[in-house]
PyMOL Python script that loads the backbone (N, CA, C, O; Angstrom):
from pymol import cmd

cmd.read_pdbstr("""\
ATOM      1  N   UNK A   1      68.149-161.939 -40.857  1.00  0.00           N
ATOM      2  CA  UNK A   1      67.824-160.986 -41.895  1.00  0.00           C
ATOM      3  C   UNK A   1      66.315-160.789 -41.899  1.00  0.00           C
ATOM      4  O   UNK A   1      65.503-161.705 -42.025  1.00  0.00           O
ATOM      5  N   UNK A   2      66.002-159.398 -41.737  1.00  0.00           N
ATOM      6  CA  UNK A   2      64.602-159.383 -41.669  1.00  0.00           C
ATOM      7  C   UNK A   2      64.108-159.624 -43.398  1.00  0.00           C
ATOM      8  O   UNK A   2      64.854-159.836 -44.354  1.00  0.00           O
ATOM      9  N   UNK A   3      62.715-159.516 -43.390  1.00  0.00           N
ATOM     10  CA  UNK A   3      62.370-159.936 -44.912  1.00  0.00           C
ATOM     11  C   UNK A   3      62.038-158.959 -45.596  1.00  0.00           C
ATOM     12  O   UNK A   3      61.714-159.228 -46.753  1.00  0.00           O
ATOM     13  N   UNK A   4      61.983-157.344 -45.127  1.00  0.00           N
ATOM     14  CA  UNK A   4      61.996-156.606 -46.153  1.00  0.00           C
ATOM     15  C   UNK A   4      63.522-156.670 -46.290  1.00  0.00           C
ATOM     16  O   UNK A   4      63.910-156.238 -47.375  1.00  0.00           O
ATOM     17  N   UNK A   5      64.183-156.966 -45.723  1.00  0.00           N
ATOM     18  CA  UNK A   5      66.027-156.706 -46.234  1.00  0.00           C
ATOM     19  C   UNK A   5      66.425-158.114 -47.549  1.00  0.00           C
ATOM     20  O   UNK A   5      67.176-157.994 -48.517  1.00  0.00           O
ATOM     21  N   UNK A   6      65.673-159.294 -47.157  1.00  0.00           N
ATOM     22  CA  UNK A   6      65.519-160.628 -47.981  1.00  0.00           C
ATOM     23  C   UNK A   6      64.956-160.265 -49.571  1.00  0.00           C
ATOM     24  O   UNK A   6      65.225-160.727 -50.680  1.00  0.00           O
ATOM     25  N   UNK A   7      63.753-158.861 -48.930  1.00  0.00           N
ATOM     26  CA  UNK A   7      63.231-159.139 -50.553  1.00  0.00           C
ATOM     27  C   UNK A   7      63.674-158.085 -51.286  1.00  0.00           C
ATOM     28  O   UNK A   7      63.235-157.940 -52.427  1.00  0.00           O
ATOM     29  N   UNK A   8      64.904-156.903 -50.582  1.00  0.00           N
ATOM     30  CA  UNK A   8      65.640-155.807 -51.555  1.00  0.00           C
ATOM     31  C   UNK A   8      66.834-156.836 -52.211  1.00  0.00           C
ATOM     32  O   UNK A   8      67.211-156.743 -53.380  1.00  0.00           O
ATOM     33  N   UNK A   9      67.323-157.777 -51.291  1.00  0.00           N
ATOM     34  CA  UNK A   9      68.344-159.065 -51.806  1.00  0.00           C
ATOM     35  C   UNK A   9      67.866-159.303 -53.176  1.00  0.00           C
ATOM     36  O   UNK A   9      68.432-158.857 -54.174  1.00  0.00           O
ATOM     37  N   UNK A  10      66.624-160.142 -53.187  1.00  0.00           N
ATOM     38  CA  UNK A  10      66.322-160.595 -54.131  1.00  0.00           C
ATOM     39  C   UNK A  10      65.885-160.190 -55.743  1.00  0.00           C
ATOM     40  O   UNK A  10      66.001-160.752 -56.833  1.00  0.00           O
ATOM     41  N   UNK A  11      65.238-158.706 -55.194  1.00  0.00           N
ATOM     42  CA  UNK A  11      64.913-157.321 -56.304  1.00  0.00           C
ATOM     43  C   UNK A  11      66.799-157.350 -56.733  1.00  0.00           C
ATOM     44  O   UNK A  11      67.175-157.838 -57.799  1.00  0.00           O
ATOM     45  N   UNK A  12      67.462-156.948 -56.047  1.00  0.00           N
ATOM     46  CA  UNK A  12      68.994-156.632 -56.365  1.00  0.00           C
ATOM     47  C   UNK A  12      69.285-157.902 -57.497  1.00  0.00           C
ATOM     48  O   UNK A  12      69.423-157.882 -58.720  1.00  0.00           O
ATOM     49  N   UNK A  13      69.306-158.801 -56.679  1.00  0.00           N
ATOM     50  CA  UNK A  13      69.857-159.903 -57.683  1.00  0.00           C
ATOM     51  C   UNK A  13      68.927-160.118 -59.034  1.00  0.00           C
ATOM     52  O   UNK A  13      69.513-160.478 -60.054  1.00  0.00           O
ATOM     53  N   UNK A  14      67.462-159.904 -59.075  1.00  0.00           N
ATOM     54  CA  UNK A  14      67.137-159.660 -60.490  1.00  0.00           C
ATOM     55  C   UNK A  14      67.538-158.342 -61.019  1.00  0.00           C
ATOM     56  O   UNK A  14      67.570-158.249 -62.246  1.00  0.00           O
ATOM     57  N   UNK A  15      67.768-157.580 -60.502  1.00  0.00           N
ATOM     58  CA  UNK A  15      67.926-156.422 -61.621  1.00  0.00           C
ATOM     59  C   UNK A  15      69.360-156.231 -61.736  1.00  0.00           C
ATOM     60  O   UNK A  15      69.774-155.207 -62.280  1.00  0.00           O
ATOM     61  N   UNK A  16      70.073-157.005 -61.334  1.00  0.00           N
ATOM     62  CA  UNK A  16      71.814-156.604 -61.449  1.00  0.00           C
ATOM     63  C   UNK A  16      72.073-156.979 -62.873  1.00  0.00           C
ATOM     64  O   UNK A  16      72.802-156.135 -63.393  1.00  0.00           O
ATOM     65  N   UNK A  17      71.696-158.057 -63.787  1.00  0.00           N
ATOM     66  CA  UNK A  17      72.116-158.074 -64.867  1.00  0.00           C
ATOM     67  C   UNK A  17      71.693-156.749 -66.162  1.00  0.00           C
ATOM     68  O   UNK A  17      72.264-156.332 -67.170  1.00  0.00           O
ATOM     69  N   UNK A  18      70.339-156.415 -65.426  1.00  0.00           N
ATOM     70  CA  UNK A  18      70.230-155.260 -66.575  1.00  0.00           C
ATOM     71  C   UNK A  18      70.585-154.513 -66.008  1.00  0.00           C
ATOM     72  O   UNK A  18      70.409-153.526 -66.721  1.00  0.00           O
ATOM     73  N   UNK A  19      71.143-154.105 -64.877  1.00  0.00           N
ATOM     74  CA  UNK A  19      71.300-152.523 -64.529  1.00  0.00           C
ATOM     75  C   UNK A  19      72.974-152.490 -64.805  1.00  0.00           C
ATOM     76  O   UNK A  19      73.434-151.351 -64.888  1.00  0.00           O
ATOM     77  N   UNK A  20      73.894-153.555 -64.949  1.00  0.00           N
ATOM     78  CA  UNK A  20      75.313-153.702 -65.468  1.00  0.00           C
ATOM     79  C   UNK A  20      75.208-153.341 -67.023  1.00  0.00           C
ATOM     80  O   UNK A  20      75.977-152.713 -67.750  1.00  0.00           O
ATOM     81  N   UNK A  21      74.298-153.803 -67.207  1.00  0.00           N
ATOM     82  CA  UNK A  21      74.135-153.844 -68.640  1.00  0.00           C
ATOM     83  C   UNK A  21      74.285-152.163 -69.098  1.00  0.00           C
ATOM     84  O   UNK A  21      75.261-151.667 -69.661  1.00  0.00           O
ATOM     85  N   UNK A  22      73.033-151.464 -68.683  1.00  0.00           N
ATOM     86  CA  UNK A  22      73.159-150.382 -69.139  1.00  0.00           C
ATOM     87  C   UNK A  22      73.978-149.187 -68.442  1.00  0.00           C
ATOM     88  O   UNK A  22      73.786-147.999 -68.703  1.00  0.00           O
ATOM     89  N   UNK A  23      75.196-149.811 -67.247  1.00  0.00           N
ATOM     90  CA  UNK A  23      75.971-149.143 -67.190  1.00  0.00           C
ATOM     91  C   UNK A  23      76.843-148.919 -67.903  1.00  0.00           C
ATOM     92  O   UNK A  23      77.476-147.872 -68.041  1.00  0.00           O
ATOM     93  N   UNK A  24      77.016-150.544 -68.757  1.00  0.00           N
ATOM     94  CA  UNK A  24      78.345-150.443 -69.646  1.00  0.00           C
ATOM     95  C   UNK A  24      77.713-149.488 -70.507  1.00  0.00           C
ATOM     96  O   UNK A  24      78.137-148.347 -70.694  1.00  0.00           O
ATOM     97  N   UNK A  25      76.468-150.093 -71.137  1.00  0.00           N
ATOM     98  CA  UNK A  25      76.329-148.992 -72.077  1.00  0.00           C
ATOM     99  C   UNK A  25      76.354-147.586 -72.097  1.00  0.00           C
ATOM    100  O   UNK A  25      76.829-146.913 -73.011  1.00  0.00           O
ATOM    101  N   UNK A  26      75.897-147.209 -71.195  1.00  0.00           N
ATOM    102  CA  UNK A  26      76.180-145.640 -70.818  1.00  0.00           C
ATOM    103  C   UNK A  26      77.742-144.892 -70.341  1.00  0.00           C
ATOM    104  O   UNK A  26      78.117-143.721 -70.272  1.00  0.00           O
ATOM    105  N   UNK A  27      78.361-146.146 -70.081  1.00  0.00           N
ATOM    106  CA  UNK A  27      80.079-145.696 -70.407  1.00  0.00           C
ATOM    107  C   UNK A  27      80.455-146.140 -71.387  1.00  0.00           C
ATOM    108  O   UNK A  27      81.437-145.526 -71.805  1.00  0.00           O
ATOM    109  N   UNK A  28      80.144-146.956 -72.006  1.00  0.00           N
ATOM    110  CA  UNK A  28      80.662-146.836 -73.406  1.00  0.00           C
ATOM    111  C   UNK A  28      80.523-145.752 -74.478  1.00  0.00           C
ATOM    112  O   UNK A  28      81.278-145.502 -75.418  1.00  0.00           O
ATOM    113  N   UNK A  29      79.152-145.058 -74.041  1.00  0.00           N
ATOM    114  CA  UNK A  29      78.858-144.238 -75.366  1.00  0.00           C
ATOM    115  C   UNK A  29      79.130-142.605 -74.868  1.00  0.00           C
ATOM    116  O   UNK A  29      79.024-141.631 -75.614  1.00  0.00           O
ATOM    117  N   UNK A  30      79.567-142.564 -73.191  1.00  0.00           N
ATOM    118  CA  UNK A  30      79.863-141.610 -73.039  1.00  0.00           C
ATOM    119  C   UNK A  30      81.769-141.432 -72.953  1.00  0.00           C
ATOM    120  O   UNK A  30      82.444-140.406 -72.885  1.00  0.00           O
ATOM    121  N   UNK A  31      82.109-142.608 -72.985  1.00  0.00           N
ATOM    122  CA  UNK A  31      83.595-142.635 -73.570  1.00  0.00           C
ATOM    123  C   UNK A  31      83.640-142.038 -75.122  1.00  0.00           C
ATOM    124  O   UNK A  31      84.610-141.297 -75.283  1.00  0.00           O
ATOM    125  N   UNK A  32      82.891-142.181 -76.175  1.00  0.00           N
ATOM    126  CA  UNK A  32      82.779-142.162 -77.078  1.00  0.00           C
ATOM    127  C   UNK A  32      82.349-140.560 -77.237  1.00  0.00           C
ATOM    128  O   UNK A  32      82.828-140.028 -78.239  1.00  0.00           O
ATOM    129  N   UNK A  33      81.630-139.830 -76.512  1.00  0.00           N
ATOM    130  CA  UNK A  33      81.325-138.685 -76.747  1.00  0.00           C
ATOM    131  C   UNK A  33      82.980-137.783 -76.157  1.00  0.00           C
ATOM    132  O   UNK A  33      83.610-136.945 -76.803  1.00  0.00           O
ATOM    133  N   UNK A  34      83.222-138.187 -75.123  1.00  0.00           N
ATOM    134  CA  UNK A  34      84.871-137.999 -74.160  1.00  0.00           C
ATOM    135  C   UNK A  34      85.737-138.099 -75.796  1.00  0.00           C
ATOM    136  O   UNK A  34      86.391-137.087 -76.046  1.00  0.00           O
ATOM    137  N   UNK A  35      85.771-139.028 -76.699  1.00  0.00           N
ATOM    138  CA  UNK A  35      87.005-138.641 -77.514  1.00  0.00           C
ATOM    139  C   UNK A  35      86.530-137.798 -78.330  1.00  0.00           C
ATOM    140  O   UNK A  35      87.391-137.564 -79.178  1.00  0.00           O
ATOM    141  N   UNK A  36      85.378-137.080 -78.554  1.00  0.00           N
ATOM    142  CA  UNK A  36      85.286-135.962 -79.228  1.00  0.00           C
ATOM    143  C   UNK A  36      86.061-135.587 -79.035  1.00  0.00           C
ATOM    144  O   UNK A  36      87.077-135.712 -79.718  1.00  0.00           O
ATOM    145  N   UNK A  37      85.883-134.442 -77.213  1.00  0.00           N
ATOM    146  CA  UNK A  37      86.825-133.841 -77.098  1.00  0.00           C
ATOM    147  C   UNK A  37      88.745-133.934 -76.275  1.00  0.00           C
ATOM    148  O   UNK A  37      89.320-133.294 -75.395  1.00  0.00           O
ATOM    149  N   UNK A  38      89.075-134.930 -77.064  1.00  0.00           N
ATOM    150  CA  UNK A  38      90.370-135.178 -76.854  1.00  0.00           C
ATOM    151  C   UNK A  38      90.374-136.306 -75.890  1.00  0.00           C
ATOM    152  O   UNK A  38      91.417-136.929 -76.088  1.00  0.00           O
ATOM    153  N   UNK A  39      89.554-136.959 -74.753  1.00  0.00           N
ATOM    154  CA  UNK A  39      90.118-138.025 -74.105  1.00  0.00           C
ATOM    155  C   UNK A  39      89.883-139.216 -74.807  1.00  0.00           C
ATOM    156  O   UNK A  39      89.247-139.285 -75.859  1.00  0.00           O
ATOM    157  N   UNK A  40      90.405-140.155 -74.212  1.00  0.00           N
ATOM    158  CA  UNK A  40      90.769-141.463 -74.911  1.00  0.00           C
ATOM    159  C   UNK A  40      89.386-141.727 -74.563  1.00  0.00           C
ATOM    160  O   UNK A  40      88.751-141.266 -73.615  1.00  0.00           O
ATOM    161  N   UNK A  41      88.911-142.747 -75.699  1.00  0.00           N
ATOM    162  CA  UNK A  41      87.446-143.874 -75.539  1.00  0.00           C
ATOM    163  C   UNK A  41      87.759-145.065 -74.704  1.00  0.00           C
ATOM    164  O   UNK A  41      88.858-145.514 -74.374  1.00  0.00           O
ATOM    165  N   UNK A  42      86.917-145.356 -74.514  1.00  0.00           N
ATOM    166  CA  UNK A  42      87.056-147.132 -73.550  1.00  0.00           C
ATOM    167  C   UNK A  42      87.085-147.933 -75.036  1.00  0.00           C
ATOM    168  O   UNK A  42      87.107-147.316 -76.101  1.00  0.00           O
ATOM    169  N   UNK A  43      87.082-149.609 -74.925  1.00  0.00           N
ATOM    170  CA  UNK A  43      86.493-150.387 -75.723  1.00  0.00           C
ATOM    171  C   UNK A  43      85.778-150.535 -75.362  1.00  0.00           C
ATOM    172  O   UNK A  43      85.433-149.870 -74.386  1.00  0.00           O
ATOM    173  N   UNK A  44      84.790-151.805 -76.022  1.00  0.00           N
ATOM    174  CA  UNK A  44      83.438-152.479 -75.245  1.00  0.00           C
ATOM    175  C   UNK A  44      83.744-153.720 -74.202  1.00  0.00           C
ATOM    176  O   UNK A  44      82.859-154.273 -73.549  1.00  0.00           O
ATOM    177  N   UNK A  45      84.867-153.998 -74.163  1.00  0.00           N
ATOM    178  CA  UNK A  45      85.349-154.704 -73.520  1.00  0.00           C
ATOM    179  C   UNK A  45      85.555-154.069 -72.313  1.00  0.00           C
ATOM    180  O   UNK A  45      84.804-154.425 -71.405  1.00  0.00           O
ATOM    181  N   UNK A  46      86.576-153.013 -72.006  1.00  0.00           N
ATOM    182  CA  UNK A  46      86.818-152.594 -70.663  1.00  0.00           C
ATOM    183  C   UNK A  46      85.639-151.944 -70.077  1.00  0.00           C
ATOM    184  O   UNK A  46      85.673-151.724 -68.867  1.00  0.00           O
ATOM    185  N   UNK A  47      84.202-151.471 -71.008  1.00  0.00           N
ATOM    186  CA  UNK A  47      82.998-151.124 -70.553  1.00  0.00           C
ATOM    187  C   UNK A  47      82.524-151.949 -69.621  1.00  0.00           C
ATOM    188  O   UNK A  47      82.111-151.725 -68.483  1.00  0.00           O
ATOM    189  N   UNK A  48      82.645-153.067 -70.322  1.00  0.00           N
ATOM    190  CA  UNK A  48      81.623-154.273 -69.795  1.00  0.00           C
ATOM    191  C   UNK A  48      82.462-154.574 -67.873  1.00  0.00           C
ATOM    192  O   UNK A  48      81.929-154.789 -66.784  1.00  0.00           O
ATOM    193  N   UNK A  49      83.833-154.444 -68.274  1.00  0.00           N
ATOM    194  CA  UNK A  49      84.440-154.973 -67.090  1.00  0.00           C
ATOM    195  C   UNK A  49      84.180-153.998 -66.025  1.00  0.00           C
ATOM    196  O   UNK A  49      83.983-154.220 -64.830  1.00  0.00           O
ATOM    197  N   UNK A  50      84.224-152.535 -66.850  1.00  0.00           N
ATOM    198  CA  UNK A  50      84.250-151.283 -64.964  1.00  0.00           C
ATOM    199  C   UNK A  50      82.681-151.555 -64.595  1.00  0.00           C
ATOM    200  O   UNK A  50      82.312-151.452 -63.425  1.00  0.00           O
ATOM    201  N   UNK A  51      81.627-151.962 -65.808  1.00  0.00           N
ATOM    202  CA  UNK A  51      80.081-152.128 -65.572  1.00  0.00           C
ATOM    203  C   UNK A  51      79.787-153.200 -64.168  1.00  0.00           C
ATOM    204  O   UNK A  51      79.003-153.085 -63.227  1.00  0.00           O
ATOM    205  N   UNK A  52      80.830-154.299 -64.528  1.00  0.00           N
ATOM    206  CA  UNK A  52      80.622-155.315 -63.060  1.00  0.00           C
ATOM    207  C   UNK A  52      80.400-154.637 -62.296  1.00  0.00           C
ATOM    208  O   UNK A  52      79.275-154.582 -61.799  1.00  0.00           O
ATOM    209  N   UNK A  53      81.818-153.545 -61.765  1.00  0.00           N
ATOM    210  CA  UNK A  53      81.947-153.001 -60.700  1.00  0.00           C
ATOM    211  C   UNK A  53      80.966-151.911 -60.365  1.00  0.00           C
ATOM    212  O   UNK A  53      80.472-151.770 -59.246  1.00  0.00           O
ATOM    213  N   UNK A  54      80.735-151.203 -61.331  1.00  0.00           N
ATOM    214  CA  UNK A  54      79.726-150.442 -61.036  1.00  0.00           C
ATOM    215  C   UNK A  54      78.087-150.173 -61.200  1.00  0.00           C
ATOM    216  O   UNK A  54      77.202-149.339 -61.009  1.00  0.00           O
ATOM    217  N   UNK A  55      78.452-151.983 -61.875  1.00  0.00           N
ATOM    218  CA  UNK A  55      76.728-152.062 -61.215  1.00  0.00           C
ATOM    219  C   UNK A  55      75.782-152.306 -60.440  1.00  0.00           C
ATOM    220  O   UNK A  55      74.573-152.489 -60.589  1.00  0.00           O
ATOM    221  N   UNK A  56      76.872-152.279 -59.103  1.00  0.00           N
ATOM    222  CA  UNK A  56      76.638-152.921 -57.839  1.00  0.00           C
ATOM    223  C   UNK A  56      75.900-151.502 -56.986  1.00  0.00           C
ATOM    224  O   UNK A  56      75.414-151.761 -55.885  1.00  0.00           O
ATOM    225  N   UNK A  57      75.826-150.222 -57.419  1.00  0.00           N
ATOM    226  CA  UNK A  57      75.257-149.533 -56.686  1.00  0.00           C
ATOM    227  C   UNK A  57      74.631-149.090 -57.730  1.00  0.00           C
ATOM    228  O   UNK A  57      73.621-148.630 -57.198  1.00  0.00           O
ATOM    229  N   UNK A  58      74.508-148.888 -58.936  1.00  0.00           N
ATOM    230  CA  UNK A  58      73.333-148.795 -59.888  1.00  0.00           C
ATOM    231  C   UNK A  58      72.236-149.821 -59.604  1.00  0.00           C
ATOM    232  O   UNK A  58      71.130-149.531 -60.062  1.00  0.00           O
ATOM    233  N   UNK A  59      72.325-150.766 -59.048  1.00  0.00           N
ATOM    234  CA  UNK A  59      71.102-152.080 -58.910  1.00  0.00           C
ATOM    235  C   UNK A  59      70.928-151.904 -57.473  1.00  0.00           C
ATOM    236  O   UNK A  59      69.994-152.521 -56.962  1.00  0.00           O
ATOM    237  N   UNK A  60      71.920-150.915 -56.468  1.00  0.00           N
ATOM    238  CA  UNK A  60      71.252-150.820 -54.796  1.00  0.00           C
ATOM    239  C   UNK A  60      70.159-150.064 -55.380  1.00  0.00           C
ATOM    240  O   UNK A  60      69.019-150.518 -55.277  1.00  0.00           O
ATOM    241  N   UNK A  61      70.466-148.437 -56.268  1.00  0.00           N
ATOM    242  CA  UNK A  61      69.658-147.384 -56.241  1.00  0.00           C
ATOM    243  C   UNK A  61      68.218-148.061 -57.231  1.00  0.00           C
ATOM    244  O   UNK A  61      67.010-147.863 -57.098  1.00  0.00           O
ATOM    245  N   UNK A  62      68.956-148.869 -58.178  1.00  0.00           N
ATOM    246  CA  UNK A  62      67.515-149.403 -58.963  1.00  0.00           C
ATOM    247  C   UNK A  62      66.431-149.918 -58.048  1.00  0.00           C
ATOM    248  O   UNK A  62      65.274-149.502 -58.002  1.00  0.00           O
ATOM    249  N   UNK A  63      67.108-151.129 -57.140  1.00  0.00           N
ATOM    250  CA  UNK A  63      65.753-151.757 -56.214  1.00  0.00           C
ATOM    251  C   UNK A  63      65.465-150.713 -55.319  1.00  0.00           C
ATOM    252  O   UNK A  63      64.425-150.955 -54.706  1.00  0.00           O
ATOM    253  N   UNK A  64      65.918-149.783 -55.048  1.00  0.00           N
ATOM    254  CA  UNK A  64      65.204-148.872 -53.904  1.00  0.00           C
ATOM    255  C   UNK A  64      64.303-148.217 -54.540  1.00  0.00           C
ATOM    256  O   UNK A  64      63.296-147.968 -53.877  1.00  0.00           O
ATOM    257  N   UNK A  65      64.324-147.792 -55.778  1.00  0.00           N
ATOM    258  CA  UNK A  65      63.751-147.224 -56.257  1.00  0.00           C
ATOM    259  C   UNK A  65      62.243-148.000 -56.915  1.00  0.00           C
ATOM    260  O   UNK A  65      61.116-147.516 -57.017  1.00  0.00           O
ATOM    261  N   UNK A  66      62.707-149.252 -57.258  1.00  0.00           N
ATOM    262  CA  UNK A  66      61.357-150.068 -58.014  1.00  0.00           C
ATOM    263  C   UNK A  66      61.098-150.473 -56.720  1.00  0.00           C
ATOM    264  O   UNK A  66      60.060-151.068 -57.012  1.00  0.00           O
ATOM    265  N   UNK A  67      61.201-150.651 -55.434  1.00  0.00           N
ATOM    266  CA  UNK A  67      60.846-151.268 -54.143  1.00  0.00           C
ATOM    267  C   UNK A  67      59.552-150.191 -53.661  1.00  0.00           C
ATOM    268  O   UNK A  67      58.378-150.541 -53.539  1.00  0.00           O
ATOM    269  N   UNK A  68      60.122-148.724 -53.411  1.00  0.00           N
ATOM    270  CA  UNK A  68      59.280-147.649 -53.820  1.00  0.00           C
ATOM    271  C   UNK A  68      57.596-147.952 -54.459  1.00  0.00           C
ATOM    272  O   UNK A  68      56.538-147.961 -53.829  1.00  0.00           O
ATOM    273  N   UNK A  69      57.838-148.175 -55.892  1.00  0.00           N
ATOM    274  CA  UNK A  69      57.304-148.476 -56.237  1.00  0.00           C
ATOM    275  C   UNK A  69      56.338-149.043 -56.153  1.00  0.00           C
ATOM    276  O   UNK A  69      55.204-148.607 -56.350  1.00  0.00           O
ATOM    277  N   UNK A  70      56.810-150.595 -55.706  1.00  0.00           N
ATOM    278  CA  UNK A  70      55.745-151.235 -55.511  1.00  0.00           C
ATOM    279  C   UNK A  70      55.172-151.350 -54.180  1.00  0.00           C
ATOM    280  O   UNK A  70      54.077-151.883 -53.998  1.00  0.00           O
ATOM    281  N   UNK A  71      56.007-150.780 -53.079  1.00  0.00           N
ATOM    282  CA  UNK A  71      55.225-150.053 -51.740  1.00  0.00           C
ATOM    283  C   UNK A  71      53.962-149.210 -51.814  1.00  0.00           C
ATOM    284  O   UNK A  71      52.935-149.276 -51.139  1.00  0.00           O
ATOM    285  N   UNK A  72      54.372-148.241 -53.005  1.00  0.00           N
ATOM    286  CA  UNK A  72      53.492-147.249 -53.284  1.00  0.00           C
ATOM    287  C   UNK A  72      52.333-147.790 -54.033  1.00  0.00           C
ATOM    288  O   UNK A  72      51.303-147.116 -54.063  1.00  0.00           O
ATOM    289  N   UNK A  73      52.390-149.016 -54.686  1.00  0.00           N
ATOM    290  CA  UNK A  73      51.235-149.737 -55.789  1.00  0.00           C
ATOM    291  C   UNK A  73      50.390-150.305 -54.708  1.00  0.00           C
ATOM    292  O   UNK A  73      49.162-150.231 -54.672  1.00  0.00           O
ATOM    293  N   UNK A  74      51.091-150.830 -53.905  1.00  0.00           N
ATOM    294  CA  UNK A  74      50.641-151.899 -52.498  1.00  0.00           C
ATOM    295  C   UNK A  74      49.477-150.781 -51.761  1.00  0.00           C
ATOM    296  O   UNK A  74      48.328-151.157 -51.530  1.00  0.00           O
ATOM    297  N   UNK A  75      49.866-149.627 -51.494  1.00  0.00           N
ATOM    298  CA  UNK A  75      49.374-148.484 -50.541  1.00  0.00           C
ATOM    299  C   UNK A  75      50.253-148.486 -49.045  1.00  0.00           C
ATOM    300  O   UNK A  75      49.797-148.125 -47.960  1.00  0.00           O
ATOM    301  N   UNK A  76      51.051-148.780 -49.202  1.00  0.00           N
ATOM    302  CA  UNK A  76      52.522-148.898 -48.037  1.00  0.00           C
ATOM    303  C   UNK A  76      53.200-147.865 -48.210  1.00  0.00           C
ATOM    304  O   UNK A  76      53.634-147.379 -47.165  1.00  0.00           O
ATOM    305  N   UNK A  77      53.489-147.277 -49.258  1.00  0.00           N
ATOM    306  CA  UNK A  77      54.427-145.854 -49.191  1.00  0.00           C
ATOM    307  C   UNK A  77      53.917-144.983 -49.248  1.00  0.00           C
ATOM    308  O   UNK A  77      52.688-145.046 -49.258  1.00  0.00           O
ATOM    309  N   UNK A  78      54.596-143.664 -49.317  1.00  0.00           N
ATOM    310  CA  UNK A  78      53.956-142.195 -49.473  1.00  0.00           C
ATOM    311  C   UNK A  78      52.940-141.956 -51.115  1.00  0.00           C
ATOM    312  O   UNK A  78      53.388-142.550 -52.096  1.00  0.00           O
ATOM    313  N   UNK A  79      52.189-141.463 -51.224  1.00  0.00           N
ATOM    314  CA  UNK A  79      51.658-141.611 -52.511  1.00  0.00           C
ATOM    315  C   UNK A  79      51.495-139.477 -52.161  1.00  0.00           C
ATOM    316  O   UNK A  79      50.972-138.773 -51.297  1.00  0.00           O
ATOM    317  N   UNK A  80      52.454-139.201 -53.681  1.00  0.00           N
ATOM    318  CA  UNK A  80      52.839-137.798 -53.482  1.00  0.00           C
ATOM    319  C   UNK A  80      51.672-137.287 -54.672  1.00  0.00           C
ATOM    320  O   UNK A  80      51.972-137.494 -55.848  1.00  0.00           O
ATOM    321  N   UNK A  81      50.583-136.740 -54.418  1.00  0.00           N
ATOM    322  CA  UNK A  81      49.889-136.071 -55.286  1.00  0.00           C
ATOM    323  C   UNK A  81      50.064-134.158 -55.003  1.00  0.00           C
ATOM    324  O   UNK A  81      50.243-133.388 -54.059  1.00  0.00           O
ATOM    325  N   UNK A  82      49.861-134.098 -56.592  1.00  0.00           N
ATOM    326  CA  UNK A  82      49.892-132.082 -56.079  1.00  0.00           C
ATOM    327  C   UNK A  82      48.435-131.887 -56.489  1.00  0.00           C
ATOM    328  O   UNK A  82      47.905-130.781 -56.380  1.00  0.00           O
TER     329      UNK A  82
END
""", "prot")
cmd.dss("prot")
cmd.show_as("cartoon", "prot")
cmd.util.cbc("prot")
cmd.orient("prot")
């Protein structure tokens, strides 16, 4: 494993608990806007459970994105000025 692939591992595994986090939350409250109009709501329970699953590519796109980041803080990435 090369070590920029070691240190998106490691970005992933810190940010997986908050980025589950605010998946549930963001299906929970958009279940909740869904029974406005006529579909069924989730609980906070089955939020939390589809959040596991889908916070596994919410936390790929998070570290690519804060990885970015700090490439770009470093002077390693593109630095986009207009």
């Amino acid at each position: 494993m090369t070590p920029e692939r070691a240190r998106m591992w490691r970005l992933g595994l810190l940010l997986y608990p908050f980025t589950a986090a605010a998946v549930a939350i963001n299906l929970f409250m958009l279940s909740l806007m869904g029974n406005a109009v006529g579909i069924g709501s989730l609980s906070p329970v089955t939020s939390v459970v589809v959040s596991v699953i889908l916070g596994i590519p919410a936390t790929w796109l998070a570290a690519r994105w804060v990885r970015s980041l700090i490439d770009e803080a470093e002077g390693r990435g593109p630095v986009h000025r207009d």
